[in-house]
MDAnalysis code that builds the backbone (N, CA, C; Angstrom):
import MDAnalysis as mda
import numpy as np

u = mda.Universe.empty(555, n_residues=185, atom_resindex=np.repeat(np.arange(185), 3), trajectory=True)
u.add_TopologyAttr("name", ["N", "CA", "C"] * 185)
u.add_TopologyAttr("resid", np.arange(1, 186))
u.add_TopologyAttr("resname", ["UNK", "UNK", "UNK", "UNK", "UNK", "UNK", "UNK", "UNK", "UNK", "UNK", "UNK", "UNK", "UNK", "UNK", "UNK", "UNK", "UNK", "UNK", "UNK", "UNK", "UNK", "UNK", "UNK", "UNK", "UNK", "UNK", "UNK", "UNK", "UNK", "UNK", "UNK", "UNK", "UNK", "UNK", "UNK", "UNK", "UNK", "UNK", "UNK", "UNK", "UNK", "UNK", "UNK", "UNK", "UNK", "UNK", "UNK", "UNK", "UNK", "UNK", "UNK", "UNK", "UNK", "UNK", "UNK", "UNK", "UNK", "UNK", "UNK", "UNK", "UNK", "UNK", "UNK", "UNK", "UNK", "UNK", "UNK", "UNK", "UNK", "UNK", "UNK", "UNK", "UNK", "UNK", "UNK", "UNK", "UNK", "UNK", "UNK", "UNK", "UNK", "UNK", "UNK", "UNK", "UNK", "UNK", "UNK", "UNK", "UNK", "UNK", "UNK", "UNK", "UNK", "UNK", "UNK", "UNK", "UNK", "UNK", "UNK", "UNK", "UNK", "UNK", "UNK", "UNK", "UNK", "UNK", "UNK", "UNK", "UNK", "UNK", "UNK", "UNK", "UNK", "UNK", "UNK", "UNK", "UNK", "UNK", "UNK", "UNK", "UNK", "UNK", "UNK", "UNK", "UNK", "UNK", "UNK", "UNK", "UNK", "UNK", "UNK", "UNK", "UNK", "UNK", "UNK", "UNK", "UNK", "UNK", "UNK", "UNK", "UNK", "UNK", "UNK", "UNK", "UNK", "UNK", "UNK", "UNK", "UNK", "UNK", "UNK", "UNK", "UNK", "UNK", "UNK", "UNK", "UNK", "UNK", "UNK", "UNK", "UNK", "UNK", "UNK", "UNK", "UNK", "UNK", "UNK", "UNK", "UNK", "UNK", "UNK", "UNK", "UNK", "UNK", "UNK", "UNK", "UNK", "UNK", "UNK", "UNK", "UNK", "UNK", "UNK", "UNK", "UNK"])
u.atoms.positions = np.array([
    [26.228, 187.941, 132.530],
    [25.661, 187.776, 133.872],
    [25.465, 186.284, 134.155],
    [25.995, 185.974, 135.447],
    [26.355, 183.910, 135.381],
    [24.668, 183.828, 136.042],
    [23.951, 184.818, 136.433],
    [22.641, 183.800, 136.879],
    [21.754, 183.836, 135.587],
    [21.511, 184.934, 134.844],
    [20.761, 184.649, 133.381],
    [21.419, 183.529, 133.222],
    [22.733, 183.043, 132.540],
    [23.417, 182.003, 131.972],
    [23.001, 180.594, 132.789],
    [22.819, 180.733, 133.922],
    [22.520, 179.492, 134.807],
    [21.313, 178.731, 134.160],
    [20.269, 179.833, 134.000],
    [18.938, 180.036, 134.442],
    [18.323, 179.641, 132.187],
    [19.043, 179.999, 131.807],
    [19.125, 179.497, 130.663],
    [19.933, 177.852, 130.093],
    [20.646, 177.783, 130.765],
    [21.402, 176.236, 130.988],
    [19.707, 175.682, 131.374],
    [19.243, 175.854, 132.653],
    [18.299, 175.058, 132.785],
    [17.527, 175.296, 131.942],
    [16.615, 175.769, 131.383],
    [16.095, 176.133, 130.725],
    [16.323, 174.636, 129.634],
    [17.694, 175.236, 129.084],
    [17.658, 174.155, 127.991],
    [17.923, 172.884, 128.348],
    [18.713, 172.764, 129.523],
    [18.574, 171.379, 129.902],
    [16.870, 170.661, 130.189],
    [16.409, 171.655, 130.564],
    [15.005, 170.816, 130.444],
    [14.259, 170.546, 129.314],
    [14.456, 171.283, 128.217],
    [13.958, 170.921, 126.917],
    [14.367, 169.750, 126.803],
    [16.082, 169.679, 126.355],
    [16.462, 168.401, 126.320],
    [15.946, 167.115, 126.879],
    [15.765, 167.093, 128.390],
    [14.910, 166.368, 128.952],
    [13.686, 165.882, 128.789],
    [12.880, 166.620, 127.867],
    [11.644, 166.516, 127.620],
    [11.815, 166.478, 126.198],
    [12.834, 166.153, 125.437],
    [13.148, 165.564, 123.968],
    [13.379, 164.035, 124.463],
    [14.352, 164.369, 125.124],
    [14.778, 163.184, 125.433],
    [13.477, 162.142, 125.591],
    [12.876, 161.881, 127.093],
    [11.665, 161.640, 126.974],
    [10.330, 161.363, 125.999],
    [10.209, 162.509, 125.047],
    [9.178, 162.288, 123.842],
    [9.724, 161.183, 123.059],
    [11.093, 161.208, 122.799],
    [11.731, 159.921, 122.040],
    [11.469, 158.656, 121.973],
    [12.209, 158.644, 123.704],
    [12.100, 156.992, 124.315],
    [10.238, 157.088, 124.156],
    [9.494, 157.679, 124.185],
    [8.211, 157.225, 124.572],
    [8.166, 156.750, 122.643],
    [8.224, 157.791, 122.330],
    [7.948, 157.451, 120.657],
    [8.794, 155.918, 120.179],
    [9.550, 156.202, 120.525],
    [10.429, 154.441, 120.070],
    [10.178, 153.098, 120.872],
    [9.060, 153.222, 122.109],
    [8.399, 152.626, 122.320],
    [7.300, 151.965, 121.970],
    [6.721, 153.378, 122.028],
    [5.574, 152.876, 120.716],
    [5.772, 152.643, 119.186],
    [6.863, 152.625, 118.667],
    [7.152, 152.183, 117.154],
    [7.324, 150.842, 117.572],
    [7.990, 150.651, 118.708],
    [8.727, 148.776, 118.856],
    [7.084, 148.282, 119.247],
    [5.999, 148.822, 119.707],
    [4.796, 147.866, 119.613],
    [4.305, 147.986, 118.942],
    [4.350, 148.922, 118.126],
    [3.719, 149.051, 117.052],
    [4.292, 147.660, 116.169],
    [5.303, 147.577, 115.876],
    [5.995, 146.555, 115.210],
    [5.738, 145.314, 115.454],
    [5.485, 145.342, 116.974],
    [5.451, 144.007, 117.482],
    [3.718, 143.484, 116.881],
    [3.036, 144.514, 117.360],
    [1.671, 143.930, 116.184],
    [1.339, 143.726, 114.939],
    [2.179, 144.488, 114.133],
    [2.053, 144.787, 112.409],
    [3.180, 143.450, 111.950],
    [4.271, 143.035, 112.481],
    [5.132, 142.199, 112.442],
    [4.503, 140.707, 112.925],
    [3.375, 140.197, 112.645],
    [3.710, 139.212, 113.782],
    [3.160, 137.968, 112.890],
    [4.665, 137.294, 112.787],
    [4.769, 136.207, 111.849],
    [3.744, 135.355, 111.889],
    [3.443, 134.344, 110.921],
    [2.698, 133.552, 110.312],
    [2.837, 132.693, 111.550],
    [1.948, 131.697, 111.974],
    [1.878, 130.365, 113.113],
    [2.451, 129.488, 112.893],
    [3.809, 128.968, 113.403],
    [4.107, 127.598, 113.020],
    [3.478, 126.638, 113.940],
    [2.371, 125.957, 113.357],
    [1.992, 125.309, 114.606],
    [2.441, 123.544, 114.531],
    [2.328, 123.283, 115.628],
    [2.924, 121.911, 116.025],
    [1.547, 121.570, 117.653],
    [2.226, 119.929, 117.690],
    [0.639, 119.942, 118.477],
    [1.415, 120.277, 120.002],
    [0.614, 120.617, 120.945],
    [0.987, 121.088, 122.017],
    [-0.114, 120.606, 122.643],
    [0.678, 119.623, 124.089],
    [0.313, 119.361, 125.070],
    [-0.337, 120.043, 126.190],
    [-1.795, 120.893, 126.324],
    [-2.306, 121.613, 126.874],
    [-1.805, 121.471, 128.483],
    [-1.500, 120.246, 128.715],
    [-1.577, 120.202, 130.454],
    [-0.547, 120.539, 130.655],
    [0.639, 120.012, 130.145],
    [2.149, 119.975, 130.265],
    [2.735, 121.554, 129.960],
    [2.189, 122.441, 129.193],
    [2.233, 123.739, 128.919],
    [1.980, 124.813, 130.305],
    [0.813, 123.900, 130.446],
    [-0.130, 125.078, 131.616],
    [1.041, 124.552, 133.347],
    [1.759, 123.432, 133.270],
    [2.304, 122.810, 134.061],
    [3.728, 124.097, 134.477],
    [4.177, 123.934, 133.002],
    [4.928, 124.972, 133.014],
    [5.547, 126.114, 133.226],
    [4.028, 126.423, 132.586],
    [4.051, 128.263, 132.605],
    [3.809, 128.787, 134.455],
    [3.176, 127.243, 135.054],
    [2.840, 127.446, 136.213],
    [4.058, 127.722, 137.410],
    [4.762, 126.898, 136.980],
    [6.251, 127.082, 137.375],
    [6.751, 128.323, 137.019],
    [6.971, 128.552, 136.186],
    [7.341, 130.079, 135.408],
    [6.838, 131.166, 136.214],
    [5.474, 131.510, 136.047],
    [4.940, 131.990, 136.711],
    [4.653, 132.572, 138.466],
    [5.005, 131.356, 139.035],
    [5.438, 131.511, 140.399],
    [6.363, 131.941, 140.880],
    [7.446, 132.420, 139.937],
    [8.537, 132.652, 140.688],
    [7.924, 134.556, 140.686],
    [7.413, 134.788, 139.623],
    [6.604, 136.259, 139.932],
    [5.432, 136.689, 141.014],
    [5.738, 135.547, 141.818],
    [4.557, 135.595, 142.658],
    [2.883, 135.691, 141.792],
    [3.157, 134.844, 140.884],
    [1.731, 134.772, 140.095],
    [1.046, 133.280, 140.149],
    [0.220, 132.991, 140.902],
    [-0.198, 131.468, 141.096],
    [-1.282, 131.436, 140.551],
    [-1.385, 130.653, 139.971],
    [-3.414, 130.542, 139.304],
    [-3.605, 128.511, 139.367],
    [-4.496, 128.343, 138.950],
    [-5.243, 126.670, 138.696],
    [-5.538, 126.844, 137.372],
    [-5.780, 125.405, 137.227],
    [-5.923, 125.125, 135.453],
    [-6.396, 123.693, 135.421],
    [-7.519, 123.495, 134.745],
    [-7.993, 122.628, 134.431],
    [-7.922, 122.205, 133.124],
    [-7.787, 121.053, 132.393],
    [-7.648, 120.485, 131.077],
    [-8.824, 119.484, 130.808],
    [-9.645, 119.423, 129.858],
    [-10.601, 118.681, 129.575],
    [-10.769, 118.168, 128.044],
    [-10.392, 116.975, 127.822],
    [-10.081, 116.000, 128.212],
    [-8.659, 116.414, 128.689],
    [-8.231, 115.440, 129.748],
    [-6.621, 115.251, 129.933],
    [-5.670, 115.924, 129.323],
    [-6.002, 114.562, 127.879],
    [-4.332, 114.896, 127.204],
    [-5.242, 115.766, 125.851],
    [-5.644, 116.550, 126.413],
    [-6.029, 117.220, 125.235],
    [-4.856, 118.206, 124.208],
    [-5.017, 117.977, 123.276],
    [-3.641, 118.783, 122.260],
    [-4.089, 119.604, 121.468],
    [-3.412, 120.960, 121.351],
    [-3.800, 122.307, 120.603],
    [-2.770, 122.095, 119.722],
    [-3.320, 122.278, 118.110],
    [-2.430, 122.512, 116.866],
    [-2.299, 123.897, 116.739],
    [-0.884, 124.213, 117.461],
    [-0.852, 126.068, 117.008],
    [0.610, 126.180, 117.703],
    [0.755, 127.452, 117.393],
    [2.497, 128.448, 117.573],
    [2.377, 128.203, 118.737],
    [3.117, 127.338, 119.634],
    [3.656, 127.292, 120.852],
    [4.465, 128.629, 121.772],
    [4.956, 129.525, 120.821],
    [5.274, 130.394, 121.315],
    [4.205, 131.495, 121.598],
    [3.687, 131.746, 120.155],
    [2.404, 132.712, 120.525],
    [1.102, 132.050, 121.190],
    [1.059, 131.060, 121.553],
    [-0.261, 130.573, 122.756],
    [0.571, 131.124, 123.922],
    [1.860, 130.622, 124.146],
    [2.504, 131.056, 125.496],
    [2.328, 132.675, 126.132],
    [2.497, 133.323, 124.631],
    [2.676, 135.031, 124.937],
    [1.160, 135.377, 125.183],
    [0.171, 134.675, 124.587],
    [-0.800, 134.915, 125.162],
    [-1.639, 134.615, 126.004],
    [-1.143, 133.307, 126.902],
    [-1.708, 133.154, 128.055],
    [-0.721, 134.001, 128.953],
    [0.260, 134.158, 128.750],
    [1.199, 134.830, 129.721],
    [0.341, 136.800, 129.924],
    [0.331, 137.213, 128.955],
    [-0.074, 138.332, 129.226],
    [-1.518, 138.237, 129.478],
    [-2.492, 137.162, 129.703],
    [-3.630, 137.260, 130.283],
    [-3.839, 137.012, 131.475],
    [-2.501, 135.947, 131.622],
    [-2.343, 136.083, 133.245],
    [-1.992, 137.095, 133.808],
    [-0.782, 137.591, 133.343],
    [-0.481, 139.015, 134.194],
    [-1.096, 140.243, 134.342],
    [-2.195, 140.392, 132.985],
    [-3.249, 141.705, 133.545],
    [-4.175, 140.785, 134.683],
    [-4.588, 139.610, 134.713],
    [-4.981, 139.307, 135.805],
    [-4.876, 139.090, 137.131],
    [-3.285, 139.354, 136.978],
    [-2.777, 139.310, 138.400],
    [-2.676, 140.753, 139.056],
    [-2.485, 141.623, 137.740],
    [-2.512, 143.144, 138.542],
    [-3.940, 142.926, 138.960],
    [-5.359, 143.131, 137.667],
    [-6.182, 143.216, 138.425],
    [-6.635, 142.897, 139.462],
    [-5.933, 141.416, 139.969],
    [-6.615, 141.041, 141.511],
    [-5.706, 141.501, 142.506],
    [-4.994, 142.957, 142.232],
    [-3.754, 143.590, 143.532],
    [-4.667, 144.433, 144.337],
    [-4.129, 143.795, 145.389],
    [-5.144, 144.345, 146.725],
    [-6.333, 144.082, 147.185],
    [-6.800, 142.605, 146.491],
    [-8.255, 142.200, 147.169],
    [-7.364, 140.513, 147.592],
    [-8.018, 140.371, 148.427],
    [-8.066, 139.191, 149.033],
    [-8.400, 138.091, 148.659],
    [-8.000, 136.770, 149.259],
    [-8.461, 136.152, 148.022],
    [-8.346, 135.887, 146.956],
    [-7.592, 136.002, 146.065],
    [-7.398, 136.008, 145.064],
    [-7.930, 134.676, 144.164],
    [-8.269, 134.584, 143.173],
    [-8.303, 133.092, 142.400],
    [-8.231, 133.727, 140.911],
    [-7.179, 132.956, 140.358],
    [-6.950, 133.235, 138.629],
    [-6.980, 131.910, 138.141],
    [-7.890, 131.358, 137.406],
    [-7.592, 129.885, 137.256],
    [-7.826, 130.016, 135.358],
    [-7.347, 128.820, 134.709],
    [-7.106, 128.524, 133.391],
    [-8.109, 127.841, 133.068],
    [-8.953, 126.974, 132.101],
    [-9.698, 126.605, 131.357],
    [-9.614, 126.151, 130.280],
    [-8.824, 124.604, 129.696],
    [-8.340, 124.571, 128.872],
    [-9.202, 123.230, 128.346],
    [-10.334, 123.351, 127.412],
    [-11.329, 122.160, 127.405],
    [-11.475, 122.020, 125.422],
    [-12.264, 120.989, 124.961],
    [-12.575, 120.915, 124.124],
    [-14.302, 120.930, 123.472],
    [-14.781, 121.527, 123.076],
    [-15.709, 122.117, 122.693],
    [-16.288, 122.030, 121.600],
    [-16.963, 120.632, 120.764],
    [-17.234, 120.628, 119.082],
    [-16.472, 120.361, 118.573],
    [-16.092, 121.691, 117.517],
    [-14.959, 121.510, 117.207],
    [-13.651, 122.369, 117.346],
    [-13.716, 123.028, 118.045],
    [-12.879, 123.925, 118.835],
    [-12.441, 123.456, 120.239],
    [-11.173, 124.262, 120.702],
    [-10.465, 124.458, 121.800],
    [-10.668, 125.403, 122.120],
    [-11.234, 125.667, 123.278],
    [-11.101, 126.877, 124.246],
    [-10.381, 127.032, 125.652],
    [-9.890, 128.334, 125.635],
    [-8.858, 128.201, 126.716],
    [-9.426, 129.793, 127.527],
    [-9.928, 129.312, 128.454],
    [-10.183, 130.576, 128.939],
    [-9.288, 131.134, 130.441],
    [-8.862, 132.022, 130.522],
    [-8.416, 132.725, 131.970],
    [-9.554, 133.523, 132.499],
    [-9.795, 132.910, 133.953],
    [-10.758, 133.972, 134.967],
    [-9.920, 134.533, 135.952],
    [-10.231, 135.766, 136.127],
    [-9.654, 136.136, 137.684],
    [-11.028, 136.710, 138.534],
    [-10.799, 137.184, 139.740],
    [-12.098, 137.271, 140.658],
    [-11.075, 139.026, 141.174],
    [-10.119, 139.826, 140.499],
    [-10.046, 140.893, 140.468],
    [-11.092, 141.969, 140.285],
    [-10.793, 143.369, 139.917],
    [-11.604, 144.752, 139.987],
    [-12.342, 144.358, 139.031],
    [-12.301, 143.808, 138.217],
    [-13.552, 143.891, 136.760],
    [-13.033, 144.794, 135.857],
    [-13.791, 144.878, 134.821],
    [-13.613, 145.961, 134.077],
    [-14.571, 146.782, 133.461],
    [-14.813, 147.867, 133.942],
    [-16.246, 149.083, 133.869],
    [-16.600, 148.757, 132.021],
    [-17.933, 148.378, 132.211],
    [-18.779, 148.438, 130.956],
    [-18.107, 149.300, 129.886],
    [-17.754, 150.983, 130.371],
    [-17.414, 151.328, 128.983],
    [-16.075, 151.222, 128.443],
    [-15.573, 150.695, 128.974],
    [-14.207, 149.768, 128.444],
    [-14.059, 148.751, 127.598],
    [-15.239, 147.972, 127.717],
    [-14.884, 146.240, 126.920],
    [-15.165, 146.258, 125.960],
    [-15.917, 147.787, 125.599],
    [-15.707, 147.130, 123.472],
    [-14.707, 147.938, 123.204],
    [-13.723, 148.474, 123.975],
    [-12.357, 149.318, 123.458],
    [-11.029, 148.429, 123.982],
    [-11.110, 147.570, 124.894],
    [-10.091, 146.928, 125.633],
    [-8.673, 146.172, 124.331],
    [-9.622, 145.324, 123.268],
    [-8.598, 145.097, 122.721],
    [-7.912, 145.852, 120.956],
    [-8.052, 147.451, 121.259],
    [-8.467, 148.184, 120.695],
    [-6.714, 148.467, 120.569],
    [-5.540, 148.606, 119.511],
    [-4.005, 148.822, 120.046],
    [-4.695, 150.291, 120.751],
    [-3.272, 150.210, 121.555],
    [-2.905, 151.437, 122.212],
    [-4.352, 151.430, 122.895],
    [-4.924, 151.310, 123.718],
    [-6.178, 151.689, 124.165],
    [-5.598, 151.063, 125.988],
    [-5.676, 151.656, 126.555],
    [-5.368, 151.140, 128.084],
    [-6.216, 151.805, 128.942],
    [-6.517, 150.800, 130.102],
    [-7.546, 151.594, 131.443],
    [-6.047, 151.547, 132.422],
    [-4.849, 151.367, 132.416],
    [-3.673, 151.075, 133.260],
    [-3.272, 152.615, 132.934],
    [-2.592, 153.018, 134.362],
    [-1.908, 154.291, 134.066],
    [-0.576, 154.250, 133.207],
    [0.404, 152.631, 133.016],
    [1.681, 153.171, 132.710],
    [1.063, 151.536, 131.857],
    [-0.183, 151.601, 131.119],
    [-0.351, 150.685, 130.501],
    [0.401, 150.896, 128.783],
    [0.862, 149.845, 127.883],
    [0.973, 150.083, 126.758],
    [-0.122, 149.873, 125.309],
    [-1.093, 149.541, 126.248],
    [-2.452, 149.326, 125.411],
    [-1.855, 148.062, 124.181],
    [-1.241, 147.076, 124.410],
    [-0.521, 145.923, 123.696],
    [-0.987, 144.702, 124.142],
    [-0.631, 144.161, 124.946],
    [-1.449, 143.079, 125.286],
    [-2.422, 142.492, 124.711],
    [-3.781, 142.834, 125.065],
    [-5.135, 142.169, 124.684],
    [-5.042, 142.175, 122.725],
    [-4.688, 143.571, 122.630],
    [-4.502, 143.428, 121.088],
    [-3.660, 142.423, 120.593],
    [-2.789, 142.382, 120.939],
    [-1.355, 141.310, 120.687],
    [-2.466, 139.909, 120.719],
    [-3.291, 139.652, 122.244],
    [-3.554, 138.389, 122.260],
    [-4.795, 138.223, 120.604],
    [-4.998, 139.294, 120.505],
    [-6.344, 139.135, 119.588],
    [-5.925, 138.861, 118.257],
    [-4.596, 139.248, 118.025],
    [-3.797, 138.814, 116.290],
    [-3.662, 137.722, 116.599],
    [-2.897, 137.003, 117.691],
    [-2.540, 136.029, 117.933],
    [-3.805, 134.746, 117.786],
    [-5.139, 135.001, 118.382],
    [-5.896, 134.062, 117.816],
    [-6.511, 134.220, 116.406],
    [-6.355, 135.145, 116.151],
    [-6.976, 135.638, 114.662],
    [-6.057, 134.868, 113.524],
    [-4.745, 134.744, 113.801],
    [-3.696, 134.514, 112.961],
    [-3.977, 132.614, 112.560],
    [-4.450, 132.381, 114.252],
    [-4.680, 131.094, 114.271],
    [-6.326, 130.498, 113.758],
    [-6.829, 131.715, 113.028],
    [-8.463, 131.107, 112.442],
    [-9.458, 131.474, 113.873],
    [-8.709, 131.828, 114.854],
    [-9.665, 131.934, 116.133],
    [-10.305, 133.021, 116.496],
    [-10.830, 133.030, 117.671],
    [-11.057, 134.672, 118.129],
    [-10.912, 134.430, 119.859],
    [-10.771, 135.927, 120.472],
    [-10.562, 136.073, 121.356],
    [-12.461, 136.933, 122.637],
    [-12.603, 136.637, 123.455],
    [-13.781, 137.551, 123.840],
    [-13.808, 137.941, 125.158],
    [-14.539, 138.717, 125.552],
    [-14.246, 138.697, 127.018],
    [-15.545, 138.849, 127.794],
    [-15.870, 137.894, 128.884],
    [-17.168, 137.951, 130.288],
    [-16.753, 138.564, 131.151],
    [-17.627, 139.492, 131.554],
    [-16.911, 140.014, 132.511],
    [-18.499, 140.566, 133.711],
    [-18.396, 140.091, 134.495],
    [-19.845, 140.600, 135.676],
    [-18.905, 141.015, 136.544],
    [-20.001, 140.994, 137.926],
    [-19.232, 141.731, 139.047],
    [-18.242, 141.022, 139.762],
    [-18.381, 139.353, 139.311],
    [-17.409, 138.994, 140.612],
    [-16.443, 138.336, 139.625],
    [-16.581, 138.163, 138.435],
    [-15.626, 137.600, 137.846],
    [-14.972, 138.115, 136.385],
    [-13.867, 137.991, 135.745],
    [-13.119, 138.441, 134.633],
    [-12.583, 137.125, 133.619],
    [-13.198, 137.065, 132.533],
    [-13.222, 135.744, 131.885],
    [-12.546, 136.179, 130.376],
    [-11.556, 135.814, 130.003],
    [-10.959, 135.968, 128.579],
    [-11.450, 134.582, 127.964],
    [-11.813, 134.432, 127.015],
    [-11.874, 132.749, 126.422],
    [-11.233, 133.197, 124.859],
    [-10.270, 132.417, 124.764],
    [-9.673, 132.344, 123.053],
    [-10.264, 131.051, 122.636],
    [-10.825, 131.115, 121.787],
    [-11.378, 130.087, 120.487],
    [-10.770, 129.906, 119.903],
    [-9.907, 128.288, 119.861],
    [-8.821, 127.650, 118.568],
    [-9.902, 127.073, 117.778],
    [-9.786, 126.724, 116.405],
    [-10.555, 125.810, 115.360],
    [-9.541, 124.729, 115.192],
    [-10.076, 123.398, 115.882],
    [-9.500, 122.233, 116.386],
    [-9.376, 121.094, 115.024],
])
């Protein structure tokens, strides 16, 4: 009978579909998984805080992502992985740019000063915030308040200063969203 037979085709074509699917999601999460359990030693070299943030600013704009950045002193210089400071101001900018989608106004600005004996580099945005019972789970892997979030990010940024002797924290009130990473200078 060709409509049972139809009706069973779909059938299994939708399993398939929903193998298919469980996969790609699963080999997603193995490749971040990897990307956190994998994440090489710091080669650090000194890096020009202003000239970086100059950069990424350029970079950045072409995503329609604009923020400010201040450097204190000037020519202040961070001894660390140039690549992994990059990946992690980059992904603190960009949850900050979702968070400030759809309010007005916007301001995401950088914070890149010297402190004792530490460097701190903080990102604010003046986005949604993030509800109290979130921020002691935020940089938690896999943990997301985003619907098609990969819960990677904040964790990623948190090996990344950890790797470097640092730590990562987060302020957060009603009108503002503050990441600060702590280098040991």
């Amino acid at each position: 009978d060709k409509e049972e037979e139809s009706e069973e085709y779909k059938i299994m074509q939708q399993a398939m579909e929903a193998i298919h699917r469980r996969s790609v999601g699963l080999l997603s999460f193995v490749e971040n998984y990897r990307k956190l359990t994998r994440l090489p030693q710091p080669v650090r070299q000194p890096i020009a805080l202003r000239l970086m943030l100059t950069s990424l600013q350029q970079l950045t704009s072409s995503y329609g992502l604009t923020f400010s950045f201040n450097v204190y002193p000037d020519q202040l210089i961070l001894n660390a992985d140039k690549g992994m400071v990059e990946q992690l101001l980059l992904n603190l900018l960009k949850n900050a740019k979702e968070a400030c989608e759809g309010i007005e106004n916007t301001a995401i600005s950088v914070m890149a000063e010297k402190v004792g004996n530490s460097i701190k580099i903080s990102v604010s945005d003046n986005g949604q915030g993030i509800v109290p019972e979130a921020r002691d789970k935020i940089f938690i892997p896999f943990y997301s308040t985003k619907a098609k979030g990969s819960g990677i990010g904040l964790s990623l940024c948190k090996q990344i200063a950890l790797r470097h002797g640092g730590k990562i924290f987060l302020n957060s009130d009603n009108s503002v969203t503050r990441f600060t990473t702590v280098f040991p200078d």
